[in-house]
Each structure stands twice: as structure tokens, then as C-alpha cells.
C-alpha positions as CSV (number, residue, x, y, z in Angstrom):
1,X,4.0,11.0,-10.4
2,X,3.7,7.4,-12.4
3,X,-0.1,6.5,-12.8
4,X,-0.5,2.9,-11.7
5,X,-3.2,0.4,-12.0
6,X,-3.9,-1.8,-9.1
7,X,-4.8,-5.4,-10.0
8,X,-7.4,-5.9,-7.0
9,X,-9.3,-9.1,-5.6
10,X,-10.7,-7.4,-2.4
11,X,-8.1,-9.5,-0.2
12,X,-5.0,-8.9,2.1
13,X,-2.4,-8.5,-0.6
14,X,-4.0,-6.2,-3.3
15,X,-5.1,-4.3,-0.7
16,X,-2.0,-3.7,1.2
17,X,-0.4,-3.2,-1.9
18,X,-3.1,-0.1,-3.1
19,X,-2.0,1.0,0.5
20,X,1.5,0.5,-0.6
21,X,1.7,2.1,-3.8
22,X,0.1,5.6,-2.3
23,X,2.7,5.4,0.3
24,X,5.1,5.3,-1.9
25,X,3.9,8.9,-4.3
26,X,2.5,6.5,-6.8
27,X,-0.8,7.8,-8.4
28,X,-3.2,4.8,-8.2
29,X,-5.4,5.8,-11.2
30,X,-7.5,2.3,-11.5
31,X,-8.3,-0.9,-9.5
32,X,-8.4,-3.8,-12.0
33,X,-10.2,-7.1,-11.8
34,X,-10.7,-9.5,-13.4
35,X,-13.9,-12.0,-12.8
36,X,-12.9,-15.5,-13.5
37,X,-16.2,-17.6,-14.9
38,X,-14.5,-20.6,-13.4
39,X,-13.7,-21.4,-9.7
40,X,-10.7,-22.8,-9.9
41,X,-9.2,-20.3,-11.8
42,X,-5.1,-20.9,-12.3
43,X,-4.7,-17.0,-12.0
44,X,-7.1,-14.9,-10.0
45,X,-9.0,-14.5,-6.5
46,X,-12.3,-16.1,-6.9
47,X,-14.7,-16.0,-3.4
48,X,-16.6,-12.8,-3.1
49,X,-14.8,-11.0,-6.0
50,X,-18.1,-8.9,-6.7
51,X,-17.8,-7.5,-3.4
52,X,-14.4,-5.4,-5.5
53,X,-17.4,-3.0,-6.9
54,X,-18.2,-1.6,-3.0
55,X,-14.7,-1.9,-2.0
56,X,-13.8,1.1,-4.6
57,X,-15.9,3.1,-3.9
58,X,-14.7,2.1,0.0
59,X,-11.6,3.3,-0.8
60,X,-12.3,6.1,-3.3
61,X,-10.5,4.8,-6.6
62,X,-12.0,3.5,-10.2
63,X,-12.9,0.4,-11.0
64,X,-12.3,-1.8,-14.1
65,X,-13.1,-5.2,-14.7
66,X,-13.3,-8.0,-17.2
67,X,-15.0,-11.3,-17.0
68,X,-12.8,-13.7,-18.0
69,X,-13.5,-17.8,-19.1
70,X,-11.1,-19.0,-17.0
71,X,-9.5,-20.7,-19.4
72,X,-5.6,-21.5,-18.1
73,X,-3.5,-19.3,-20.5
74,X,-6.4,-17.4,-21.8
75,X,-7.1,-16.2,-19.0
76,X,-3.8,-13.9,-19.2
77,X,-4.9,-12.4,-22.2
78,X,-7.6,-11.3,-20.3
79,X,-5.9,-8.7,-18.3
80,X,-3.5,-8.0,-21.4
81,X,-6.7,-6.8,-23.1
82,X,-8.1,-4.8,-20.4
83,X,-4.6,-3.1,-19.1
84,X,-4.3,-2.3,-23.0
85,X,-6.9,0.6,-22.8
86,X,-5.3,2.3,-19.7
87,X,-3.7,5.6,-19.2
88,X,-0.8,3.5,-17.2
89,X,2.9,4.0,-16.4
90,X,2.8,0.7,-14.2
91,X,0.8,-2.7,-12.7
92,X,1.2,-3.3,-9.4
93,X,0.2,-6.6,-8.0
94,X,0.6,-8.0,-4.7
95,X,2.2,-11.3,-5.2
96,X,4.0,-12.8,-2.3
97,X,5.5,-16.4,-3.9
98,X,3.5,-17.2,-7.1
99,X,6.0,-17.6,-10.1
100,X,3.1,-18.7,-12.0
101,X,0.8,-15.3,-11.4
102,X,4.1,-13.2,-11.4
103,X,6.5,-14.5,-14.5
104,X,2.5,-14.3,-17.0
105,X,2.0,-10.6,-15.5
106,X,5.7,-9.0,-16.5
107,X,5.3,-11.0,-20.1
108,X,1.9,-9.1,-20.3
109,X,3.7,-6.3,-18.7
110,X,6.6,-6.4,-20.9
111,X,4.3,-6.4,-24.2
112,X,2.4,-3.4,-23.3
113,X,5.7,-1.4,-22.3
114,X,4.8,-1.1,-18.9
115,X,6.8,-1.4,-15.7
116,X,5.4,-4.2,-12.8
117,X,5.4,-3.3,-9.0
118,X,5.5,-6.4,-7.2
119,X,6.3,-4.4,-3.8
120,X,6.0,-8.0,-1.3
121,X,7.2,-10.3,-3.3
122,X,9.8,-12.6,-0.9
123,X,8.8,-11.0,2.1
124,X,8.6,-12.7,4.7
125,X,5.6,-14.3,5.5
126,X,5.4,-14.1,8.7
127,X,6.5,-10.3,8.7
128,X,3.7,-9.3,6.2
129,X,1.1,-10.5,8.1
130,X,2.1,-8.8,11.4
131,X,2.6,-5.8,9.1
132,X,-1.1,-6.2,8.2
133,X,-2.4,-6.0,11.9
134,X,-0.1,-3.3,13.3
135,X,-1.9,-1.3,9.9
136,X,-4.6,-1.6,10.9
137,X,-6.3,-3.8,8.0
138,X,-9.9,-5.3,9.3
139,X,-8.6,-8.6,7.3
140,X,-11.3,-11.4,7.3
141,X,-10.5,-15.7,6.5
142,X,-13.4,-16.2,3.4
143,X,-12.2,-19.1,1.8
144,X,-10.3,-22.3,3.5
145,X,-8.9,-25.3,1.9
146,X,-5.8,-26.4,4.0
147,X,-5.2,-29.2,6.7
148,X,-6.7,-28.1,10.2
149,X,-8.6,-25.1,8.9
150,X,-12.3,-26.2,9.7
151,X,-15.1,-23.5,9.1
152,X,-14.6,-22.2,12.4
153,X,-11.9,-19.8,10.3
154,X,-15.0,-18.5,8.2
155,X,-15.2,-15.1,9.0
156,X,-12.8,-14.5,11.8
157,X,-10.5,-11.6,11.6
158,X,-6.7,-11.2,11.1
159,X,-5.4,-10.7,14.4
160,X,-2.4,-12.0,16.6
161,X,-4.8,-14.7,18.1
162,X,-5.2,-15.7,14.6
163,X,-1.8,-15.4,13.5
164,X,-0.8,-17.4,16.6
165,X,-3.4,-20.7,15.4
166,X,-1.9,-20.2,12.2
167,X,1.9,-20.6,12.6
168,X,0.7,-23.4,14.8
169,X,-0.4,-25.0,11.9
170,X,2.2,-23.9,9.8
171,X,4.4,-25.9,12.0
172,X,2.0,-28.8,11.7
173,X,0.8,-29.0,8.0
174,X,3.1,-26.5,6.7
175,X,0.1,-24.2,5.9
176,X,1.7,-21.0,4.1
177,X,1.3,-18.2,6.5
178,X,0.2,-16.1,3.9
179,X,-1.7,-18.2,2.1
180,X,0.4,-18.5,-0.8
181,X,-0.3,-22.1,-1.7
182,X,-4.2,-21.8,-2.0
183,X,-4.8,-22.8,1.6
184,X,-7.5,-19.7,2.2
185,X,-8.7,-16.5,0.9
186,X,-9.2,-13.3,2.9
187,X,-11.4,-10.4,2.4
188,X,-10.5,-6.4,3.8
189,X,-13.2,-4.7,4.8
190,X,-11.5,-2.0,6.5
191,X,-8.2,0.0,6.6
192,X,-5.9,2.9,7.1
193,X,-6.8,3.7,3.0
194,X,-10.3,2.8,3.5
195,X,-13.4,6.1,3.5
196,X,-16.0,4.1,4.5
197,X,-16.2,0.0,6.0
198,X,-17.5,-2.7,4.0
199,X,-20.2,-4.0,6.9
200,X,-21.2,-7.6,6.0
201,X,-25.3,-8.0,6.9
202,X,-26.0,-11.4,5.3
203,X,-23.6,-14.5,4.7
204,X,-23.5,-18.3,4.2
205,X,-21.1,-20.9,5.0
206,X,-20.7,-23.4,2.0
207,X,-19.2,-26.2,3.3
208,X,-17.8,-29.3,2.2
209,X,-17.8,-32.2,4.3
210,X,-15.8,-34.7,2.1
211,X,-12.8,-32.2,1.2
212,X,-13.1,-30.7,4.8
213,X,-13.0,-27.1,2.5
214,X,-15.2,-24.1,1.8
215,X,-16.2,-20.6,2.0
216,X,-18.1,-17.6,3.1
217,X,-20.5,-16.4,0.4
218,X,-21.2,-13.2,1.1
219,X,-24.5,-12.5,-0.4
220,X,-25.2,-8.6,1.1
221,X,-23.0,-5.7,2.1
222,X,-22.9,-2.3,3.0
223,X,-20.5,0.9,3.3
224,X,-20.8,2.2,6.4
């Protein structure tokens, strides 16, 4: 059975993809983040990525992370450095569209002589997140920066009423339906891999007015 490390932000696609990879008889040995000093990092999941120490113990596999700077290209040594001192067969990662995220992880990959799953990417977007709510996945909005999302989205859950507004403004603003294209950020709190629920107890909306953008900070949680 191949050992695989997961690399894991907390949201919809590493998640599915941990989900994934057990599905599949892989043996997910490690969840890997990485905590980007900067918030605009080019490369990894920013909003709420603490939250990844609670969510493996949620789900019942290791975690290892590494702080990174940030710093565009650097950035990718980052994870070179800390997949280096891994037991590992494979990386899975659960980009859907990137090129950028997906062509620096198989070079990394490549270098350390280890094979990349990348089991969504060019799915259909559409198809992925219905996929995501017939699972099962308690997926939450945490992070909007697109055309028509106000902070109404802050919080609300993955569901077909969701989906629905969504595609609507797919149609309108040609907001990715998966949020490929940095339009929003989603938390899992819940699942069919999940042993215990993240509960949120204590939150903030940061809001900007000017770019019409922000976030849920989520400032205490719980397994449940």
C-alpha cells in the first residue's frame, strides 16, 4: 500500500482529496501544511490555516507543518524541505485548475523522486462540488473576494441552496464554481472521514468595505 502525504489547508479540496486517497487503498501517513507568513501568499491556503492542528486530530492522521516567508518561489522550497524528511511514496494535492500550484509541486515532486496524485484536477467544477454535498462534507464559505459575494457568504454552508446562488453568479461575474481563481476560501468541519466535528464557538467577520472582500477569523474551536 503506497504511503502518501496529504498537503492540507483545512478546505474543500485537500479534504476531499484525504477522503479520496483512502478510498482509493492509499495509506495517508501525514497531513502537510504549510503556514505562509504572508497573506497573499502565491501558493498556499491562508484564512484559518491554524485551525489544520484540530482538524487532524478530527480526522485521525499526523500533522506536519512548516512556516513559510511567503516569499513567491521560496515559498516552494518550503514544502521541498519539509516533504524531504518523509517516509513517502507520493503527494497528493487537491488542485482543481492551478498550473501555477500544480507544474512547482511535480518539479518538487520530480526532485525528491516521488510520484504526485492530483486526483480532481479538470474535473468539472460544477460536478465536484455536487460531489462534495452528496458526501456529506459540512463545507463552510471563510474567505470571499469575488463580485457579488457580500459577507452574507461568511459562514454559510455548502449546500444546493448555495450551489444554486453560486452558479447564478457564475453566470453573472464568472465566479469559478470552485473557487479556483481566488474568489473564496472554504473550511470542512465535518465529513464522511471525519471522528469527531470541528464546532466553531467564537468568530469575527473582517470586513472590507472599499474592496467589498473579507473573511471569517475564526478565533476558538472545538472537536465535538
Amino acid at each position: 500500500m503506497p504511503s502518501v502525504a496529504v498537503l492540507f489547508s483545512g478546505g474543500k479540496d485537500s479534504t476531499r482529496t484525504v477522503h479520496w486517497c483512502l478510498e482509493n487503498g492509499y495509506n495517508v501517513k501525514y497531513l502537510v501544511t504549510i503556514v505562509s507568513e504572508r497573506e497573499d501568499s502565491y501558493m498556499y491556503h491562508v484564512p484559518n490555516i491554524h485551525l489544520t492542528d484540530q482538524l487532524s486530530k478530527a480526522i485521525g492522521i499526523p500533522l506536519v507543518k512548516k512556516i513559510s516567508s511567503g516569499i513567491k518561489e521560496k515559498e516552494v522550497e518550503d514544502v521541498k524541505d519539509i516533504l524531504e524528511g518523509l517516509d513517502i511514496d507520493a503527494v497528493a494535492c487537491g488542485g482543481i485548475a492551478s498550473n501555477y500550484q500544480k507544474s512547482r509541486i511535480e518539479k518538487v515532486c520530480k526532485e525528491l523522486s516521488l510520484n504526485l496524485i492530483a486526483p480532481f484536477w479538470g474535473v468539472n467544477p460544477e460536478e465536484f462540488m455536487r460531489n462534495t454535498i452528496k458526501l456529506d462534507f459540512d463545507v463552510r464559505f471563510i474567505g470571499v473576494y469575488s463580485m457579488g459575494m457580500d459577507k452574507t457568504w461568511l459562514g454559510r454552508k455548502l449546500d444546493e441552496e448555495s450551489l444554486k446562488d453560486l452558479i447564478k453568479l457564475n453566470e453573472k461575474y464568472e465566479v469559478n464554481l470552485v473557487g479556483e481563481g481566488g474568489e473564496f476560501e472554504t473550511l470542512c468541519v465535518n465529513g464522511p472521514i471525519f471522528k469527531k466535528k470541528l464546532e466553531i464557538t467564537d468568530s469575527e467577520i473582517i470586513w472590507d468595505e472599499g474592496t467589498k472582500s473579507g473573511w471569517l477569523k475564526v478565533k476558538k474551536a472545538k472537536l465535538i
